[in-house]
KEKE-3310 file (N, C-alpha, C; in steps of 0.2 Angstrom, whole numbers, plus 5000, padded with zeros to 4 digits):
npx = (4701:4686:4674:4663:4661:4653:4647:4642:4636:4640:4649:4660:4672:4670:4668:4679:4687:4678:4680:4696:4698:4689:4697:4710:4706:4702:4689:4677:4665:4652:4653:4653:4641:4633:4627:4614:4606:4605:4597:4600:4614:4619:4615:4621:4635:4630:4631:4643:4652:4646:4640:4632:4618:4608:4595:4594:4602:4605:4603:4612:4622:4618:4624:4637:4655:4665:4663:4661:4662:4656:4652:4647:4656:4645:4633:4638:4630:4619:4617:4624:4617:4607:4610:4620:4610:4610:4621:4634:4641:4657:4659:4671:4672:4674:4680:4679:4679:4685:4688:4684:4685:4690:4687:4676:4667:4665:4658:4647:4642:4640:4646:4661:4669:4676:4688:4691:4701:4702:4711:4710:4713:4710:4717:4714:4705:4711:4720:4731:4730:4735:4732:4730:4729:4721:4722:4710:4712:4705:4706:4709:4725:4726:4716:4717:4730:4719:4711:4724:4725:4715:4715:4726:4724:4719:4731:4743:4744:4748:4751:4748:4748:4734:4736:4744:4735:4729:4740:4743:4730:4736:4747:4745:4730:4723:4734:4733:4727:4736:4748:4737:4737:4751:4756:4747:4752:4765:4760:4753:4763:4770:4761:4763:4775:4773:4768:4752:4738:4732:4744:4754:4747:4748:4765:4768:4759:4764:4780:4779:4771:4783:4791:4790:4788:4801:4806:4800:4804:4818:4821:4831:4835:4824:4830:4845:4840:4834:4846:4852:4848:4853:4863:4878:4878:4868:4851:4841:4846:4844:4830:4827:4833:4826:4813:4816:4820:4808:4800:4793:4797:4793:4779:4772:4775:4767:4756:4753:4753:4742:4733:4733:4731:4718:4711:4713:4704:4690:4691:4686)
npy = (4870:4874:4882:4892:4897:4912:4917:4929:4932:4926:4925:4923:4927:4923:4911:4905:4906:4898:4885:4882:4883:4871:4862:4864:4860:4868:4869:4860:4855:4855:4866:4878:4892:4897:4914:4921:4930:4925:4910:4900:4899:4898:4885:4877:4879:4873:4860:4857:4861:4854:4861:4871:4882:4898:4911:4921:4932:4933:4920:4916:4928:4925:4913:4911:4913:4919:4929:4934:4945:4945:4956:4968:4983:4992:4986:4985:4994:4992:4978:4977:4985:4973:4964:4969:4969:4956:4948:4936:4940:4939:4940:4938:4950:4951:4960:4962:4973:4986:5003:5002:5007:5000:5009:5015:5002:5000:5010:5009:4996:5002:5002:4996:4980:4967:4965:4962:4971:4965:4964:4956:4947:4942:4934:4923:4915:4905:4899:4905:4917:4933:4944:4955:4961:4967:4968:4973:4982:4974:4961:4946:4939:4924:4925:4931:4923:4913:4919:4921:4910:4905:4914:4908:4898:4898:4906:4920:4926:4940:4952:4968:4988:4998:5009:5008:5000:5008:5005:4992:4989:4992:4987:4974:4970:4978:4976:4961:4964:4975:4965:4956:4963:4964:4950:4952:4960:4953:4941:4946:4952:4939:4933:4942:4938:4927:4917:4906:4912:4906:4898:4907:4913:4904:4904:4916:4919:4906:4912:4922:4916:4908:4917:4924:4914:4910:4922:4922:4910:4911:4920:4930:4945:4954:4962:4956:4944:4947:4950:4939:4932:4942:4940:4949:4959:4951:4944:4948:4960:4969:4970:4972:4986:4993:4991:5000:5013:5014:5018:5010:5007:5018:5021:5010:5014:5028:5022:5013:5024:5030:5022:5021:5032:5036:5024:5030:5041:5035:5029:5039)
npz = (4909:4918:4915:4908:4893:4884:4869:4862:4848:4831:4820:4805:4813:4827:4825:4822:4831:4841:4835:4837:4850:4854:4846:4853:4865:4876:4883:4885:4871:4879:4887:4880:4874:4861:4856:4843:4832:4821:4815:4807:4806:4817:4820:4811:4816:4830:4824:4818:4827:4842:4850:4863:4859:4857:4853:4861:4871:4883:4890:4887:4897:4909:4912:4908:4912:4907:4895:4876:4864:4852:4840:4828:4830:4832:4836:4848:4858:4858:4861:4873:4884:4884:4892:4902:4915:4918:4919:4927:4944:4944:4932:4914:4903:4885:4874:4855:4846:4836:4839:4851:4868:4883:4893:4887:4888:4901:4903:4897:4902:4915:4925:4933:4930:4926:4911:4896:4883:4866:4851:4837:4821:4804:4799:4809:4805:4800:4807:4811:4818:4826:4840:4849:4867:4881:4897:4909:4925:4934:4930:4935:4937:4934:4925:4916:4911:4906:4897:4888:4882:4875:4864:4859:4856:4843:4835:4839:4853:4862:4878:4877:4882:4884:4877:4865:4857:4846:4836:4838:4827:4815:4812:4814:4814:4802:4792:4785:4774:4766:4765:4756:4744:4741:4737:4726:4718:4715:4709:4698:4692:4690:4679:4670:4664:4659:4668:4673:4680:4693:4697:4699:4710:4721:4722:4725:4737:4745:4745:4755:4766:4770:4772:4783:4793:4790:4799:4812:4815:4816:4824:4820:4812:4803:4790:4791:4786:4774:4769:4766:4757:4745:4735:4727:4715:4709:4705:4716:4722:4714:4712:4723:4726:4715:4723:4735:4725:4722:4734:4744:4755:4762:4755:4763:4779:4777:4774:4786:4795:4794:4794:4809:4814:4810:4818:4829:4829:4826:4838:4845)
capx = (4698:4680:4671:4657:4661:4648:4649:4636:4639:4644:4651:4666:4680:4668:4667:4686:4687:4675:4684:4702:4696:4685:4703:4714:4702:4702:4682:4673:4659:4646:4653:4653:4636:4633:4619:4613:4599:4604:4596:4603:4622:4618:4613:4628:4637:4631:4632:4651:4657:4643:4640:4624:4616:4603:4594:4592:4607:4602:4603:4623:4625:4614:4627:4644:4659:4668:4658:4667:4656:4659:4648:4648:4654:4638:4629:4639:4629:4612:4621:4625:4611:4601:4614:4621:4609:4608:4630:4636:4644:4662:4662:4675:4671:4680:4678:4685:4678:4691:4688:4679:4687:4691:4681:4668:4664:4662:4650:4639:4639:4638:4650:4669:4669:4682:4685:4698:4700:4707:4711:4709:4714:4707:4721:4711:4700:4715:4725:4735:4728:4739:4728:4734:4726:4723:4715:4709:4714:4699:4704:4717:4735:4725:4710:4723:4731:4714:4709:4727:4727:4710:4716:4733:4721:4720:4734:4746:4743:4752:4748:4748:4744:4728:4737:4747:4728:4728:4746:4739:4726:4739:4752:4742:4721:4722:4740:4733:4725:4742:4750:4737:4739:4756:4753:4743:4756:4769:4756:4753:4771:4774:4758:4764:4781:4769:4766:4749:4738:4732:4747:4758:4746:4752:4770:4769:4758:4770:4783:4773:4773:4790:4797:4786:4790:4809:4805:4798:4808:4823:4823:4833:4834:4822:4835:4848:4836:4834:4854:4855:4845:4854:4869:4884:4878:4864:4843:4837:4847:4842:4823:4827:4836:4820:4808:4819:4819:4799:4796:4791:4797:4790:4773:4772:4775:4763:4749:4752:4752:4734:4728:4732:4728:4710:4707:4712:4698:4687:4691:4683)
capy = (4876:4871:4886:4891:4903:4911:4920:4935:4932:4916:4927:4920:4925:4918:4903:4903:4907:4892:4881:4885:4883:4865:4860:4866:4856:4872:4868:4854:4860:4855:4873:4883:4893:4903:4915:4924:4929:4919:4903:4896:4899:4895:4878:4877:4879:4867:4853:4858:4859:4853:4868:4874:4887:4900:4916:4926:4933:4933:4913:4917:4931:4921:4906:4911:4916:4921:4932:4938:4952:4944:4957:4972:4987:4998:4982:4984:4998:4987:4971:4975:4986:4970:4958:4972:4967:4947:4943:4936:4944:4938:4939:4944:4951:4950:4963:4961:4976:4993:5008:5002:5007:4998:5014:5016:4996:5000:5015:5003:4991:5005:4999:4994:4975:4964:4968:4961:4973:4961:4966:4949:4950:4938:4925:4919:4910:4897:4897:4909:4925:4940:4945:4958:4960:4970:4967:4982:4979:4968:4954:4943:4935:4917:4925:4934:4917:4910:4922:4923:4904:4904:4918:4906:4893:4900:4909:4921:4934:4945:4959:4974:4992:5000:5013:5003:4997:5009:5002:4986:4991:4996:4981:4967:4970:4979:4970:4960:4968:4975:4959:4953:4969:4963:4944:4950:4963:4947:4938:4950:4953:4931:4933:4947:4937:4920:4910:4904:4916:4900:4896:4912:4917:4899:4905:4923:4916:4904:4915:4924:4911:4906:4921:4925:4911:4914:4928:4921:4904:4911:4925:4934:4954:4955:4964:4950:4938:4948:4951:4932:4931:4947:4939:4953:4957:4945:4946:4949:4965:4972:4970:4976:4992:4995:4994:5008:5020:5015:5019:5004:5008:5023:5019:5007:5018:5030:5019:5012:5031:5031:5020:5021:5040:5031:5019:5035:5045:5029:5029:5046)
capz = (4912:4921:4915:4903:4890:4883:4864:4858:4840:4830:4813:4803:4819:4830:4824:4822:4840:4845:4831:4839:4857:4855:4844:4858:4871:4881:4886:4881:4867:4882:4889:4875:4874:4857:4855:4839:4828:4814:4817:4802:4806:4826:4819:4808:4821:4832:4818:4817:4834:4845:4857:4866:4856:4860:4851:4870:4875:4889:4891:4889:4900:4915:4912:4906:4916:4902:4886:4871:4861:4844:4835:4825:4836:4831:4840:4855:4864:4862:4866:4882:4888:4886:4893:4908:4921:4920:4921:4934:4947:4942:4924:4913:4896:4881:4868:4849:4840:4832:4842:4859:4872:4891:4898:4883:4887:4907:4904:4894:4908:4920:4931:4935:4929:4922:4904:4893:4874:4862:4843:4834:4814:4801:4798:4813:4803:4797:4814:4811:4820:4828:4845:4855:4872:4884:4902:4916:4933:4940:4928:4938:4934:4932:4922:4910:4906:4903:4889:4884:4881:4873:4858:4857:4851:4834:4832:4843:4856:4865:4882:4875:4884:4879:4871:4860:4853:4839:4832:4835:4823:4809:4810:4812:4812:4795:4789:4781:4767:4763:4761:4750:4739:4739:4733:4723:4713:4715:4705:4692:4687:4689:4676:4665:4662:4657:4672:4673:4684:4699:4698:4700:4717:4725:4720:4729:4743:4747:4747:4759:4770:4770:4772:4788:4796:4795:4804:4817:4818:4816:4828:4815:4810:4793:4786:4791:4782:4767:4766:4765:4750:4743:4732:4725:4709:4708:4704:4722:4727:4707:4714:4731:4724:4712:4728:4736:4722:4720:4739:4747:4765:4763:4756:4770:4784:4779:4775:4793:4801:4792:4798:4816:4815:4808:4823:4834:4826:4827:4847:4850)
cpx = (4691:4675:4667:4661:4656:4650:4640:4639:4641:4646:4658:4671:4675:4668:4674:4687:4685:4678:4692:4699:4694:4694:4711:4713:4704:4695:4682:4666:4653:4647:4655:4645:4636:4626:4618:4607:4596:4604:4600:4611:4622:4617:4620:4632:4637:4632:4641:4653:4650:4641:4633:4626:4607:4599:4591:4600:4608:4603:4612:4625:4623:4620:4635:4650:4665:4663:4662:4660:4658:4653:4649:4652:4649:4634:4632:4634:4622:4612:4620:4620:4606:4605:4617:4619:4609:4617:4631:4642:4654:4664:4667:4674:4676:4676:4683:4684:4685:4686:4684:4684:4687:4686:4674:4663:4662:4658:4644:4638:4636:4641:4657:4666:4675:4683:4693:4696:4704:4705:4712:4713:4711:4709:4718:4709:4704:4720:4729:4736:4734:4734:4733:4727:4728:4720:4715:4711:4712:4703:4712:4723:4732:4720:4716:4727:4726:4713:4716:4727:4719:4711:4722:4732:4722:4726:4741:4745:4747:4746:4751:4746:4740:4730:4741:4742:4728:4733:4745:4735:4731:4744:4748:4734:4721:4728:4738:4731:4729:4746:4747:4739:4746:4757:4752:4745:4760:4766:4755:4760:4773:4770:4760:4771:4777:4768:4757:4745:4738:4739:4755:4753:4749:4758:4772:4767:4761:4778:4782:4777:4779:4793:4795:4788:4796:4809:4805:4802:4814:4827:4828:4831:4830:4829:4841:4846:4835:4842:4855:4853:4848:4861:4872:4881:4871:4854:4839:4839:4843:4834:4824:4826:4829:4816:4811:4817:4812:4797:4793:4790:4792:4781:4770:4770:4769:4758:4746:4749:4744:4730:4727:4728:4720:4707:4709:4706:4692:4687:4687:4678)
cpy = (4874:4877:4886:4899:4905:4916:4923:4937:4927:4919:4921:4920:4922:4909:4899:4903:4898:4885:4880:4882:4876:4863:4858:4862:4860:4871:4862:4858:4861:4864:4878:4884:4899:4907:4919:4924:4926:4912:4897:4894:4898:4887:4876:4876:4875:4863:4853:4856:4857:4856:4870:4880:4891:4907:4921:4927:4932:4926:4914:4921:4928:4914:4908:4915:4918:4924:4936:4939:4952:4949:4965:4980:4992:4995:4982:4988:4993:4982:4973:4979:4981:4966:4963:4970:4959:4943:4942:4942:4946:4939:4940:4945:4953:4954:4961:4968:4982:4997:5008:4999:5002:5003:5015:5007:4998:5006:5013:5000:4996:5005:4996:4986:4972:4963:4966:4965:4967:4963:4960:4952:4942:4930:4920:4911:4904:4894:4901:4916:4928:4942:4951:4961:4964:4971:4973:4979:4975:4964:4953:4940:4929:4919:4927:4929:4913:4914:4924:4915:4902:4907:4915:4900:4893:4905:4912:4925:4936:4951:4963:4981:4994:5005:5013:5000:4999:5008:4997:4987:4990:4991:4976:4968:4972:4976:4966:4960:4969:4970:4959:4956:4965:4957:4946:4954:4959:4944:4940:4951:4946:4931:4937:4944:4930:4916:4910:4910:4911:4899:4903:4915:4910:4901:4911:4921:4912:4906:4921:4925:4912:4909:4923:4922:4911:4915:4926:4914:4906:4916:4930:4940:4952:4957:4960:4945:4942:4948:4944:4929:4936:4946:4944:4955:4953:4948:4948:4957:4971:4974:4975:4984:4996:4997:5000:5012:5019:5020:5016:5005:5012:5024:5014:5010:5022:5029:5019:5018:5032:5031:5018:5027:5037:5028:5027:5037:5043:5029:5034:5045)
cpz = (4913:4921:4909:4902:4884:4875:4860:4851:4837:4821:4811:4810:4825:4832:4822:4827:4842:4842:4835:4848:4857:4851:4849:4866:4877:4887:4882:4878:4873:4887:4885:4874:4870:4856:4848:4836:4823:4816:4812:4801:4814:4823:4815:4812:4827:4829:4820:4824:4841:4852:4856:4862:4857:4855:4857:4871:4881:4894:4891:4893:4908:4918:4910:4909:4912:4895:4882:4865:4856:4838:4830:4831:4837:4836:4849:4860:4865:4864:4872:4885:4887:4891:4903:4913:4922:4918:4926:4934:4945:4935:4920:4905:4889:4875:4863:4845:4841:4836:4849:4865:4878:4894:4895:4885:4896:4908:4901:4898:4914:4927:4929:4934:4924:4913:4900:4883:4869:4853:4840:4826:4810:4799:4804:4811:4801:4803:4814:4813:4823:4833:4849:4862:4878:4892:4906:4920:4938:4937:4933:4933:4931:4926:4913:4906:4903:4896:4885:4877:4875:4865:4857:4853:4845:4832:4839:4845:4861:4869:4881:4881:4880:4875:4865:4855:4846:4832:4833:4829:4815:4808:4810:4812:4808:4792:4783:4773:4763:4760:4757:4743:4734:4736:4728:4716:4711:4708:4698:4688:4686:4681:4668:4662:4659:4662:4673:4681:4692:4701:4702:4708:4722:4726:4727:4736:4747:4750:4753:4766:4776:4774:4778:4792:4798:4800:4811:4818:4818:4822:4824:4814:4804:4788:4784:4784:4776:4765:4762:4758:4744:4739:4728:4717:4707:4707:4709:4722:4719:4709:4718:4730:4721:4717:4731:4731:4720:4727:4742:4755:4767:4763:4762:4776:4785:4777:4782:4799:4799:4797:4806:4818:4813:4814:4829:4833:4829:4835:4852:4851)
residu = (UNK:UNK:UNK:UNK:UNK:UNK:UNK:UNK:UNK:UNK:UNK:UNK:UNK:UNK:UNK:UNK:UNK:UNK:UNK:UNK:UNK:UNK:UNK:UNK:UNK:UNK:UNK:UNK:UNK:UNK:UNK:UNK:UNK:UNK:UNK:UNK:UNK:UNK:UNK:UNK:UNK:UNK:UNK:UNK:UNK:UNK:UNK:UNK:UNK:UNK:UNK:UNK:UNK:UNK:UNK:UNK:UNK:UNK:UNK:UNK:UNK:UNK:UNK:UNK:UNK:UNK:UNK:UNK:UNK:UNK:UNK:UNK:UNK:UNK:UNK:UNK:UNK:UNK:UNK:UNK:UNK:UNK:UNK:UNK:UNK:UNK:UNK:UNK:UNK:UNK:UNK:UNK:UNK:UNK:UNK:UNK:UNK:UNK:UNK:UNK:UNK:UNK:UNK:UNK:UNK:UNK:UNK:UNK:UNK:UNK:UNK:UNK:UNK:UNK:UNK:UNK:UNK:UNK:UNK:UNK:UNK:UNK:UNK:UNK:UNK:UNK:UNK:UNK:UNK:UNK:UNK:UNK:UNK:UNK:UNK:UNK:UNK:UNK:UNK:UNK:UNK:UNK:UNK:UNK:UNK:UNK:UNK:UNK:UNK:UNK:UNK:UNK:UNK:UNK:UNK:UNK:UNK:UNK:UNK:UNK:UNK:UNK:UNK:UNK:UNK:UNK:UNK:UNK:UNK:UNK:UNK:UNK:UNK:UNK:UNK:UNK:UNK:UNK:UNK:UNK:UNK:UNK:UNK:UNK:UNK:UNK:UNK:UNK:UNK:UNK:UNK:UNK:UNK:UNK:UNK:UNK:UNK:UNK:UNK:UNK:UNK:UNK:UNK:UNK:UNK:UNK:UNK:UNK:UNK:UNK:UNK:UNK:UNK:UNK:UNK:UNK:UNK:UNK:UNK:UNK:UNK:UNK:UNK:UNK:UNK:UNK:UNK:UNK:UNK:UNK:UNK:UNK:UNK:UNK:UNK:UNK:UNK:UNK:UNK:UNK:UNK:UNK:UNK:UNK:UNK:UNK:UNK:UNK:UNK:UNK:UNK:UNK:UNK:UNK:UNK:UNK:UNK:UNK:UNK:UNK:UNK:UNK:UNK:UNK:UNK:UNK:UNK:UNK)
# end
């Protein structure tokens, strides 16, 4: 791709982004332009991956034909009131923050412009993000594989409607928290039976892992794949049974319903 992209913000998913992307040899670093305040992690930043850096946003939005609004979403409305008049014509902008709408991002700019939402999630930072995506109607068919191919760098994304955004939200943007919860109960029971506690979080996060990838390599029902672990009588379905009559699915579910209803909330 022969284009500048430009990045308002250089936090941890930032910098998993621009890591993921220089990795994936989408840009060459000499077209990655990062701006922020912290001089001390913009420098960082250039050491690492070798990309123009700037504290003027403005120097990004005057040059970049691609900008992804890597910053808090409180910071979004002053963001772009500086940055609105000096983008080019063609742009397309790349939001990541929880509850900022496709339309609350085009009445900040002020205008109908190409605007891609994307929910990121934090496995980013090791390669293994979750992205769901969602473009408006300017951006085209080519631009749409650009920014899909760009969040596949680190991870996996998926087009999404934008109203599907806030169950994004609830399976994979907050997700992972759950899990660790659940590692980290795995861990506590390996611990409460004598395993070493470092060694019992390897053990659960592994199994994790593992079991994840199944999933996903195997094209496999969960349920399926849990059966196949589930021998007549035997120490799995004894577990299983337990998590039933504790409430596990359930607990689950309306965690999930929470937190959707939360990023709904969040959207008004």
């Amino acid at each position: 791709m022969d284009k500048v992209i430009g990045f308002v913000g250089c936090g941890n998913m930032g910098q998993a982004m621009i890591g993921g992307i220089i990795k994936a040899n989408i840009v060459s670093p000499e077209n990655i332009m990062v701006a922020d305040l912290n001089e001390k992690s913009l420098k960082a930043t250039a050491d690492e991956y070798g990309v123009k850096i700037t504290t003027d946003n403005n120097d990004v939005a005057k040059v970049a034909d691609i900008i992804i609004l890597s910053v808090k979403p409180n910071l979004y409305p002053i963001v772009i009131e500086g940055i609105k008049n000096h983008v080019k014509e063609n742009v397309v902008i790349v939001t990541i923050a929880a509850g900022k709408s496709i339309e609350s991002t085009e009445q900040s700019f002020g205008r109908k412009l190409k605007i891609v939402r994307v929910m990121p999630n934090t496995p980013a930072l090791v390669g293994e993000g979750m992205s769901a995506l969602c473009p408006n109607e300017k951006v085209t068919a080519e631009e749409r594989e650009e920014i899909v191919n760009i969040f596949e760098s680190f991870g996996k994304a998926e087009i999404v409607s934008e109203k599907l955004m806030d169950v994004v939200t609830s399976v994979s943007g907050s997700s992972p928290a759950y899990v660790y919860m659940f590692i980290e109960a795995m861990a506590d029971a390996a611990v409460l039976d004598g395993m070493p506690r470092n060694q019992a979080y390897k053990f659960a996060a592994q199994a994790v892992l593992g079991a994840a990838k199944m999933v996903l390599s195997t094209g496999k029902h969960p349920g399926d794949l849990k059966d196949m672990v589930c021998s007549p009588g035997g120490t799995t379905i004894e577990a299983v049974a337990t998590l039933e009559e504790k409430g596990l699915r359930n607990a689950v579910i309306s965690a999930m319903r929470k937190c959707t209803e939360k990023s709904i909330e969040m959207s008004k």
